[in-house]
C-alpha positions as semicolon CSV with decimal commas, in nm:
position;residue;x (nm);y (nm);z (nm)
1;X;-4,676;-2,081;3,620
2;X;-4,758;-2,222;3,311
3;X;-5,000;-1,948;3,089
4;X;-5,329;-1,993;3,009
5;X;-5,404;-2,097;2,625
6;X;-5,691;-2,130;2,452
7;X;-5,626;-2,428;2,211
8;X;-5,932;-2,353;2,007
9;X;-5,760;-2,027;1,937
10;X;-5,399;-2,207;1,855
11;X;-5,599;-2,429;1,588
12;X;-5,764;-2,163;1,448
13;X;-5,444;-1,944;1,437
14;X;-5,258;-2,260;1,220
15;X;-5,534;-2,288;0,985
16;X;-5,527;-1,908;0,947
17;X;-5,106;-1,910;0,906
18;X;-5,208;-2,193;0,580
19;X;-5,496;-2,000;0,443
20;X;-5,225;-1,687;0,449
21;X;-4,970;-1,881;0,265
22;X;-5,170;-1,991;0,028
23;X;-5,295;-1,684;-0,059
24;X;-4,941;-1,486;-0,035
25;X;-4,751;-1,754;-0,235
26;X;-5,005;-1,829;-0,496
27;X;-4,922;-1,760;-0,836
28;X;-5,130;-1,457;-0,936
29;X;-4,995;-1,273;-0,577
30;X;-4,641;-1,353;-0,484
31;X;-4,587;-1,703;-0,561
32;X;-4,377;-1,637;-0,925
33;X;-4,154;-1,377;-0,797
34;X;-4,069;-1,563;-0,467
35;X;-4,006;-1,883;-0,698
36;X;-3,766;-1,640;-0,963
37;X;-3,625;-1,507;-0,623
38;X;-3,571;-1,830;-0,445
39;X;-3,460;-1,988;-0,771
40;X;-3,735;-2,222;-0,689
41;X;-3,884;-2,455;-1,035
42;X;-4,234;-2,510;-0,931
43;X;-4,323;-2,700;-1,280
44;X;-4,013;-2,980;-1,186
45;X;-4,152;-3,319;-1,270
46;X;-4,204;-3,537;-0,933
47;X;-4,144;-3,222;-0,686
48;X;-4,450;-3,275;-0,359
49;X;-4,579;-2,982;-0,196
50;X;-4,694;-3,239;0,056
51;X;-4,354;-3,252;0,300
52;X;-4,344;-2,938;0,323
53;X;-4,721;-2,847;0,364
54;X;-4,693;-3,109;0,686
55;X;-4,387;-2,927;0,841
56;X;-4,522;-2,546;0,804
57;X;-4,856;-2,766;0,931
58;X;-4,651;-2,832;1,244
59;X;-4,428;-2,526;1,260
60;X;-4,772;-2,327;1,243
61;X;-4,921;-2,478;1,567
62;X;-4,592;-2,452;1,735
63;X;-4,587;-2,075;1,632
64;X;-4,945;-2,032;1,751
65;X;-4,902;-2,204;2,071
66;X;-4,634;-2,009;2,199
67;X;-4,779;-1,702;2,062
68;X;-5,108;-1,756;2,258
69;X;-4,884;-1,857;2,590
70;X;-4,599;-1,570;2,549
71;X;-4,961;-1,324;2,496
72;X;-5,103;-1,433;2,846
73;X;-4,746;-1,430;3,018
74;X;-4,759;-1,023;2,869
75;X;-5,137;-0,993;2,966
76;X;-5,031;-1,089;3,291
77;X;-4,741;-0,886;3,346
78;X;-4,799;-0,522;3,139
79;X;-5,186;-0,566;3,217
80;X;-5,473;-0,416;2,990
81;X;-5,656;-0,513;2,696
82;X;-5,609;-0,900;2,619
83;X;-5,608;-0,786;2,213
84;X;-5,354;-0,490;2,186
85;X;-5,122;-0,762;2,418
86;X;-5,173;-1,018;2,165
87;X;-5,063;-0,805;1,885
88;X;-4,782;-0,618;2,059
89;X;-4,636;-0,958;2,144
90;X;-4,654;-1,121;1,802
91;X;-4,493;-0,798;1,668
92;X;-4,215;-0,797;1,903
93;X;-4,159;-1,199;1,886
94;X;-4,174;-1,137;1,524
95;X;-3,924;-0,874;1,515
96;X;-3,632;-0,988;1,739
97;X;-3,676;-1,362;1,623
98;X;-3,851;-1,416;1,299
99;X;-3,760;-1,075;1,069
100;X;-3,400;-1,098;1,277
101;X;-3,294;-1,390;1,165
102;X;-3,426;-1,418;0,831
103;X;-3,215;-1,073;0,754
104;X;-2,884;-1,268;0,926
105;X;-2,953;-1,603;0,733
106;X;-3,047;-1,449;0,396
107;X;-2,758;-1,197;0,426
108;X;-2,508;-1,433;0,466
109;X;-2,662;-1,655;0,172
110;X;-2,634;-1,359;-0,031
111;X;-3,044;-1,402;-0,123
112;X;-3,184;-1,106;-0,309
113;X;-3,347;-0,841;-0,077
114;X;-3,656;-0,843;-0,256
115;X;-3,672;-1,199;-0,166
116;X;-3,616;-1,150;0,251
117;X;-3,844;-0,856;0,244
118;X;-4,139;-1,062;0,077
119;X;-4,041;-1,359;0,344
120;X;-4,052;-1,127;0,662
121;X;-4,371;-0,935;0,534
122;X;-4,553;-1,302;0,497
123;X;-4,396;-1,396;0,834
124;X;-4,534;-1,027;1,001
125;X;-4,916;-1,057;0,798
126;X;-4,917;-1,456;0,952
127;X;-4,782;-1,359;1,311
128;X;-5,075;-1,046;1,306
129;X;-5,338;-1,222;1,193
130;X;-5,271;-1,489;1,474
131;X;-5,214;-1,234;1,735
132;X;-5,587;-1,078;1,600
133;X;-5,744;-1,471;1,621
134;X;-5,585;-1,546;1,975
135;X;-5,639;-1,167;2,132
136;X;-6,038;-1,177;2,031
137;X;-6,085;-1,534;2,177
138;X;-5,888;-1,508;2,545
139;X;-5,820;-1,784;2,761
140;X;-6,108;-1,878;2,966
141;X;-6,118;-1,733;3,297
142;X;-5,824;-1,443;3,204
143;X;-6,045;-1,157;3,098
């Protein structure tokens, strides 16, 4: 069986996941303490946002797209509203995978704990916000 996804939704739910970082890692919000806590120099001469915009770019859809397919798998199986599945599966994805092994990485790179906990809130704001975008607009056909 392969789920039903609404591809509109995915594309929304990447543009939403850049729109978030932007926001989360600008300056004025979160952006100079993650840089202090990453022991990242935003102000070095030649450094290019624009690698790494493309990657979280495609690391976004990828994220979306098997949130929107692993949320009508769950749908399917548990049953009831298309929304509350959405968000109960990004939370639980989140949780096991993302938060998981951010915790084991930056634990074993001996990164500050301020610095994992601003990471894994980010992660659990982009993953929710998705879930919200991709529960309101099911598949066609599913609900």
């Amino acid at each position: 069986m392969v789920p039903e996804i609404n591809y509109w939704t995915v594309l929304l739910a990447t543009l939403s996941s850049m729109v978030i970082g932007s926001i989360w890692y600008a300056p004025k919000v979160f952006g100079m303490k993650w840089a202090k806590l990453a022991d990242v120099d935003i102000d070095r001469p030649g450094a290019s946002a624009v690698g790494p915009i493309v990657v979280t770019v495609l690391v976004s859809f990828i994220t979306a797209w098997v949130l929107a397919g692993s949320t009508a798998i769950a749908w399917h199986f548990y049953g009831g509203g298309f929304l509350l599945s959405a968000v109960v599966t990004a939370i639980a994805l989140w949780a096991g995978f993302t938060a998981a092994r951010f915790i084991t990485h930056d634990a074993f790179e001996g990164r500050p704990a301020a610095l994992t906990t601003m990471n894994i809130a980010h992660e659990l704001v982009t993953v929710v916000v998705m879930a919200i975008i991709i529960g309101v607009w099911p598949p066609a056909g599913t609900v």
